[in-house]
C-alpha positions in Angstrom: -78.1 109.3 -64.4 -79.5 106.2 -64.4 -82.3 106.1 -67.2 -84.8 103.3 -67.7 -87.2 103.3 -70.8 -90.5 103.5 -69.8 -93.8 103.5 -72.0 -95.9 107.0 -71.9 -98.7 104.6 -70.3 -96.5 103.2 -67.2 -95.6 106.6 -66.1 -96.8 107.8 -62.6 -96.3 110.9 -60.7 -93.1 111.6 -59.0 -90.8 110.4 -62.0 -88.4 112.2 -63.5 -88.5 112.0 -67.3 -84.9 112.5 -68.4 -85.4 111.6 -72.1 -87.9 111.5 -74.8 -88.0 109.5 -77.5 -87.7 112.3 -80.3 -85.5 115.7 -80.1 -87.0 117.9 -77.5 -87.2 120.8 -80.3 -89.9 118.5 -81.7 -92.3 118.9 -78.7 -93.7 122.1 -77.1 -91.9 121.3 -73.4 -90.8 124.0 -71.9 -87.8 121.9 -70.1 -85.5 119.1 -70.8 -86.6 117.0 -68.1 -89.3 117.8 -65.6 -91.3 116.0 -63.1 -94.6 114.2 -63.8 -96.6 115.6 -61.2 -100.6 113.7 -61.8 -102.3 112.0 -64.4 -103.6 115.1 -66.0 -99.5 115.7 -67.3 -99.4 111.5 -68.6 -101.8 112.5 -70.4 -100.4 115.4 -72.1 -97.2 114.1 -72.4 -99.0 111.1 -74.1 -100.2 113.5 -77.0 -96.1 113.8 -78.3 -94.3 111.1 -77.6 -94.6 107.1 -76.9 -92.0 106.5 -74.7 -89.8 108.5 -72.5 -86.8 107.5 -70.4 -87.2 107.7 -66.5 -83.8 108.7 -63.9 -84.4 106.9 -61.9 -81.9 108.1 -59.4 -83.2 111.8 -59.5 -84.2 113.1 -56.6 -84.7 116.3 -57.7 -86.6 119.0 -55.2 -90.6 118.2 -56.7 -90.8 114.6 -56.2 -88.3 115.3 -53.1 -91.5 117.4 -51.6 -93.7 114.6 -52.0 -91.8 112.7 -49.3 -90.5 115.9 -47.2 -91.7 115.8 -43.4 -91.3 119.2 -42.6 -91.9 122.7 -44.1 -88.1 123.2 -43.3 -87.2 120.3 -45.3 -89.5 121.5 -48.3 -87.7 125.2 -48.2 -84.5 122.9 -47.6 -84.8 120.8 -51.0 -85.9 123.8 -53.4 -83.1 125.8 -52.4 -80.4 123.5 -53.4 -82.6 122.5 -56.2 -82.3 126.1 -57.1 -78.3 126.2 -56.5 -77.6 123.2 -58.5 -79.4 125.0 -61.9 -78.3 128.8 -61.3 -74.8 127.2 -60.5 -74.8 125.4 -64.1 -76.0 128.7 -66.0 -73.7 131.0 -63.9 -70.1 128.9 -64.9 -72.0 128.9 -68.7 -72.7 132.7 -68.9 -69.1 133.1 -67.5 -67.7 131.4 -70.2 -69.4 133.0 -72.9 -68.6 136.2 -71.2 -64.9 135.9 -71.6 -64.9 134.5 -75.0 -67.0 137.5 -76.2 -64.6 139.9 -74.2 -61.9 138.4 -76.4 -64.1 139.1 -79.5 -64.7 142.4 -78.7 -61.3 143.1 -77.6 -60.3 141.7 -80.7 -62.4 143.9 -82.8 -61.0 147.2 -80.8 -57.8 146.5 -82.0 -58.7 146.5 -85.4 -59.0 142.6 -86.1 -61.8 141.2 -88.2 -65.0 139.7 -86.4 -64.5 135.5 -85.8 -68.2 135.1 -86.5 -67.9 130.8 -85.7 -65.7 132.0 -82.3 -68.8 133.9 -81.5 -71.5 131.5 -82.2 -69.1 128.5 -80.0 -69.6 131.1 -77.1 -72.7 131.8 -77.3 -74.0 128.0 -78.4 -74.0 126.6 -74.5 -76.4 129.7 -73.3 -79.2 128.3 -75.5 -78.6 124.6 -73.6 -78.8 126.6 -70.2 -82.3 128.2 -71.4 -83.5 124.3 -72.7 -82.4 122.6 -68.9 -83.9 125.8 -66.8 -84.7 129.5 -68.0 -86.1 130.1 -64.6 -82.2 129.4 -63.4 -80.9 131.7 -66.3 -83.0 134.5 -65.6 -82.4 134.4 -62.6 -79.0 134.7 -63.0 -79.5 137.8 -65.3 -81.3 139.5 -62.8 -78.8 139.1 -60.1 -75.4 138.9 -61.6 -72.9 141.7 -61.0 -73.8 144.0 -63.7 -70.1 145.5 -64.5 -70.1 147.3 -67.6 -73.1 147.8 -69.3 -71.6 147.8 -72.9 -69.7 144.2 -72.4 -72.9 142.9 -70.6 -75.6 144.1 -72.6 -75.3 142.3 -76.3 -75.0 138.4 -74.0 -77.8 139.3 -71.6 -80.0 140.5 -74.7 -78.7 136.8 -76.5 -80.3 134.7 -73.6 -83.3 136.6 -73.3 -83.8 136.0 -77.2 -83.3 132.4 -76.4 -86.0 132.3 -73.5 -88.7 134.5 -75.9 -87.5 132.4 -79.1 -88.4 129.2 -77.2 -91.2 130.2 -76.1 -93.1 130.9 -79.5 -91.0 127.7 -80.7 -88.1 128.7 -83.1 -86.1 126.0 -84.2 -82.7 125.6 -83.2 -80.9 127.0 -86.2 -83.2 130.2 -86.1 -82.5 130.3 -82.4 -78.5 129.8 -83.1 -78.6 133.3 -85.6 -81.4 134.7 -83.2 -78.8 135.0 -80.3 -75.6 135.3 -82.1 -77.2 138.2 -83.8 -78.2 139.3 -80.4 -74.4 139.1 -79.0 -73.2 141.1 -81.6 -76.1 144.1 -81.9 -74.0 146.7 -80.6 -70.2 145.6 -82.0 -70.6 149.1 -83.9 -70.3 151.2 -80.7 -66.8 149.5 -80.5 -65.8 151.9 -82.9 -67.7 154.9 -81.3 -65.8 157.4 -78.5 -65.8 156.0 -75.4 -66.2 159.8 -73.9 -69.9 159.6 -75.5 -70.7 156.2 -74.5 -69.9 156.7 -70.6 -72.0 160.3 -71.0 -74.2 160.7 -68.2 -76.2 164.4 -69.7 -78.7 164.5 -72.6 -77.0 164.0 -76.0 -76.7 166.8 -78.8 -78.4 165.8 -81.7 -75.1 165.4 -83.0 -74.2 162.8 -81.1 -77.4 161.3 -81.3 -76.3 160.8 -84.7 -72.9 159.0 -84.0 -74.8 156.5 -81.6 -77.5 155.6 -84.4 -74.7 155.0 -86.9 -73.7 152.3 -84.5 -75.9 149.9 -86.5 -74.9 150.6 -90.0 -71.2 150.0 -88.7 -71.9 146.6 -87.6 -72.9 145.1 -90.1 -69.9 146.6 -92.1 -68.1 145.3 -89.4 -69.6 141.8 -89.3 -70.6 141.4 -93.0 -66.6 140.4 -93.7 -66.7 137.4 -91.6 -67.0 134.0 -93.4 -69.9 132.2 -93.1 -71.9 134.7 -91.5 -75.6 134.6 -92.1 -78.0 137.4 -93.5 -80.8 137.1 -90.8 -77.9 137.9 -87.9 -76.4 140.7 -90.4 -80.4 142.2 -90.7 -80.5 141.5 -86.6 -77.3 143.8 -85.9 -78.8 146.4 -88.7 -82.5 146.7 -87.7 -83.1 146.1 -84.1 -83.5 149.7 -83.1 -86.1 149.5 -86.3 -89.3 150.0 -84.4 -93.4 149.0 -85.7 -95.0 153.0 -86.0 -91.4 153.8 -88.5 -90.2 155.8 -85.5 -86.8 153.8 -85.2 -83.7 154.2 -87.2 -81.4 153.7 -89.1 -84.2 153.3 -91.9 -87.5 154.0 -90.3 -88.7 150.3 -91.7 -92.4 150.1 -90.3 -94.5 147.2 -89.1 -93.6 143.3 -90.7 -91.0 144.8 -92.8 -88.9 144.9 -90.1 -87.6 140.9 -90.3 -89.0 138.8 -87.1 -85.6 138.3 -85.2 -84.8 141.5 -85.6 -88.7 142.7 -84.1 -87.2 140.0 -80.9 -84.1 141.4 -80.7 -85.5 144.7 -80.5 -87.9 144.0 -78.1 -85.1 142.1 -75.5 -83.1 145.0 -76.0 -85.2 147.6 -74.5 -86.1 145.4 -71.6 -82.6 144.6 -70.8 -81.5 148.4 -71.0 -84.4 149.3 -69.0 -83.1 146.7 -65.9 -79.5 147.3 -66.6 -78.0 150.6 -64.7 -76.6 152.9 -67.3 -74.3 156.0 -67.3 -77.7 158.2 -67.8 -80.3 156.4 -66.3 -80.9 153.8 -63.0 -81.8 150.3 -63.3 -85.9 150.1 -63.1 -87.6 146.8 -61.8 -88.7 143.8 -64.3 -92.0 145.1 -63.4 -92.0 148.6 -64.4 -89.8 147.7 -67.5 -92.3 144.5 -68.1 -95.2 147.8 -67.7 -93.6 149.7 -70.1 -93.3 147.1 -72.9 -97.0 146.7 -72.4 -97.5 150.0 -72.8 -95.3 150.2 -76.2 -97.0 146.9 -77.3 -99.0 147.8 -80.9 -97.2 150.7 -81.5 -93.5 150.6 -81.0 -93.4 146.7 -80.7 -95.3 143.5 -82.0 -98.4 143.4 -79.5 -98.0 139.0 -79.9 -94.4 139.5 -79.1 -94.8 141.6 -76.0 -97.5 139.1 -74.7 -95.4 135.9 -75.4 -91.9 137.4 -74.1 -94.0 138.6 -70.3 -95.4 134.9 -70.3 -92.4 133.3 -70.9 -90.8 135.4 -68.3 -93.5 136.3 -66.1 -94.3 139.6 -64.5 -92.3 139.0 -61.6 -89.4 136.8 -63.0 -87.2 134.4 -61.1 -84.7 136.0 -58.9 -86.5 139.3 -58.1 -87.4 141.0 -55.0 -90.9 141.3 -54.0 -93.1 142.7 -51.5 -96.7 140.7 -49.9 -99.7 142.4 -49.1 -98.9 141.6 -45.5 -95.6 143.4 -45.6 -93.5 140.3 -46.1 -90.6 140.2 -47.8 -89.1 137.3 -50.4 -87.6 136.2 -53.5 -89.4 134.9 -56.9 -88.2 131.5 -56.7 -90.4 129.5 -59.4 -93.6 130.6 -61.8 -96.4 129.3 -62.3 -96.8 128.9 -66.3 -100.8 129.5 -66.2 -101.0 132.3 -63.2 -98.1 134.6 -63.9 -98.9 136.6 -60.9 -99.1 134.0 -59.0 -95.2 132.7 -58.7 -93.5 130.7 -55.5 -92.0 133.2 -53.2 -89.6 132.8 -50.9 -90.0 134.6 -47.8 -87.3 136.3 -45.6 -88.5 139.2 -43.9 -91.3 139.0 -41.9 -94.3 141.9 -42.1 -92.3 144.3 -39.5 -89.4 143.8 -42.2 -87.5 141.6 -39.4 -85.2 138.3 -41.2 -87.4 135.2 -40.0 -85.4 132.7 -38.4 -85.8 130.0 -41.3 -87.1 131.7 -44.9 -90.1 129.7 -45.7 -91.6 128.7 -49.4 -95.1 130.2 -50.7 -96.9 129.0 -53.2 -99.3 132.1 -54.6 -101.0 129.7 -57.0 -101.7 127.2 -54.4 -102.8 128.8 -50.7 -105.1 127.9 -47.8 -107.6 130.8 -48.2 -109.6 129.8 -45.6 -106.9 128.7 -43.3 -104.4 132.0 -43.4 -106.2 134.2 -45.6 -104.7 135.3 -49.2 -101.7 136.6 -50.1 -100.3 138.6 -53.7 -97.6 140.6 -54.4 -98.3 144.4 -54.4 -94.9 145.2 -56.3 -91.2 144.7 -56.6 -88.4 146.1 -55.4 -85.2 147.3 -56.5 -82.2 144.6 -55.9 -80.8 145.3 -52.1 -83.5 146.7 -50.3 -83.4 146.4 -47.1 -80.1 144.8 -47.4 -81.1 141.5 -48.8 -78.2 139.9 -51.4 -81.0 138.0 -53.4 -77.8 135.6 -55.0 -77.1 134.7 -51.8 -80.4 132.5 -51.4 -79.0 130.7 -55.1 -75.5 130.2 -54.8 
């Protein structure tokens, strides 16, 4: 990059700003770097900082659009926009993913738990969520799922990150907030593996052996060096739930600490999307329904509402449906309209692949020109034979 310091007051729409002139923790951006798009955004940006520093090489997909000649262009420049981010998440959640393997592993054979190992792998997944959470969730949503049990504890950690964002943790609450995250379930390394891959309705029993899961982790965890209590009370009490109805203590309400209330919360939306030995994968939307649903009684009502407008009803990555019966993929939100997200569309409304997928903005339509278009609902990953990664990757 080439970045040129440039005073809040000279900025103008189409500029990439790059840099700031204070940590980016200090500000309430969603992103590290965006586009100024009109005067209305100089002027917020003017409210926290005095200078910022301008690429002035970027020619990134926004101010690209600006200058595209073609609707073909426009669909052109987003999608490799797209690429370039998912591509940068994807080789960081790979990483992580192996050197959590290897703590796990580790931990199977009877070795104690690395706690700094840990929080090295899962560091970089907190930079993905700062340059694009779109790009990460994304990539959650359409990744190869594999085994649920490896998968689960580093797709909970990045949702953490998006939802601790969001309401603005710092970065040393979000460092314990998803290493706590990663390592929720190292208990169930200990557990049989018969009753973990068991697809029929547990005995009570059993249902015992999985809730001890907890308890075991942080015995587990609690002899690392340098470990920190808020990700020990993480692993112990994020099945702890806000009526008393969760275990292993049946803590109630603000008792239950406030990363542990997130963690809880990303974990039953990730189970919920995640196929499981005893249940199928439901959509972000139903899941997203459900939390709302559990919202005030189960889980922190503010917490619910902050983690669906940080992710949107229809996140990035999913499948949807039109009211005309077109078919398409969430490719961006929009951060005031959550139901109104850029879509876009590859089927046509007789479910036939249109020659060149073409980019609609929900949020921003000719109404009087083509009439108005919303999602009705989302569909499950596949249908009608559409590999969503392909349109990322």
């Amino acid at each position: 990059m080439r970045l040129v310091k440039v005073e809040v007051s000279s900025l103008r729409p189409g500029m990439f700003v790059a840099e700031l002139d204070r940590p980016w923790l200090e500000t309430p951006f969603a992103l590290q770097g965006f586009v100024i798009r009109n005067r209305d955004e100089i002027d917020y940006v003017s409210n926290y900082v005095d200078h910022v520093y301008v690429d002035t090489e970027y020619r990134g997909y926004k101010y690209s659009l600006k200058l595209a000649s073609s609707p073909e262009e426009r669909v052109r420049q987003k999608r490799l926009a797209i690429r370039k981010d998912y591509k940068k998440a994807q080789a960081t959640f790979a990483s992580a993913s192996t050197a959590l393997d290897k703590v796990y592993d580790s931990l199977r054979n009877g070795n104690e738990v690395d706690i700094v190992k840990v929080r090295d792998a899962i560091s970089p997944l907190i930079e993905s969520v700062f340059r694009n959470q779109e790009a990460v969730a994304a990539l959650l949503r359409l990744q190869d799922s594999g085994d649920y049990r490896y998968q689960h504890g580093l797709s909970m950690a990045v949702w953490a990150a998006i939802l601790g964002r969001h309401i603005g943790l710092h970065r040393e609450e979000l460092e314990k907030l998803v290493v706590g995250c990663a390592m929720c379930d190292v208990g169930m390394t200990q557990l049989p593996r018969e009753l973990l891959d068991q697809a029929q309705h547990l005995s009570g029993k059993q249902t015992e052996i999985i809730h001890a899961h907890t308890k075991i982790g942080v015995e587990m965890v609690s002899n690392s060096d340098d470990v920190d209590a808020e990700v020990l009370a993480i692993i112990e009490f994020h099945h702890e739930r806000m009526d008393g109805s969760g275990y292993p203590w049946g803590m109630e309400g603000f008792a239950i600490p406030l990363l542990a209330r997130i963690a809880g919360l990303v974990d039953a939306y990730d189970a919920m999307i995640s196929p499981r030995p005893y249940a199928k994968a439901r959509t972000s939307h139903e899941a997203t329904q459900e939390l709302l649903d559990m919202k005030g009684s189960k889980l922190q009502d503010s917490l619910v509402e902050q983690f669906v407008q940080a992710i949107g009803l229809f996140p990035t990555g999913t499948l949807v449906e039109l009211n005309g019966g077109e078919v398409g993929i969430v490719v961006a939100q929009n951060t005031t309209r959550r139901l109104k997200p850029e879509v876009l569309l590859i089927l046509d409304e007789d479910k036939k692949l249109l020659p060149k997928p073409r980019i609609i903005d929900l949020a921003n339509q000719d109404i009087a020109a083509n009439g108005e278009r919303w999602i009705t609902h989302e569909l499950l990953a596949g249908s009608y034979g559409i590999k969503s990664d392909e349109y990322f990757i």
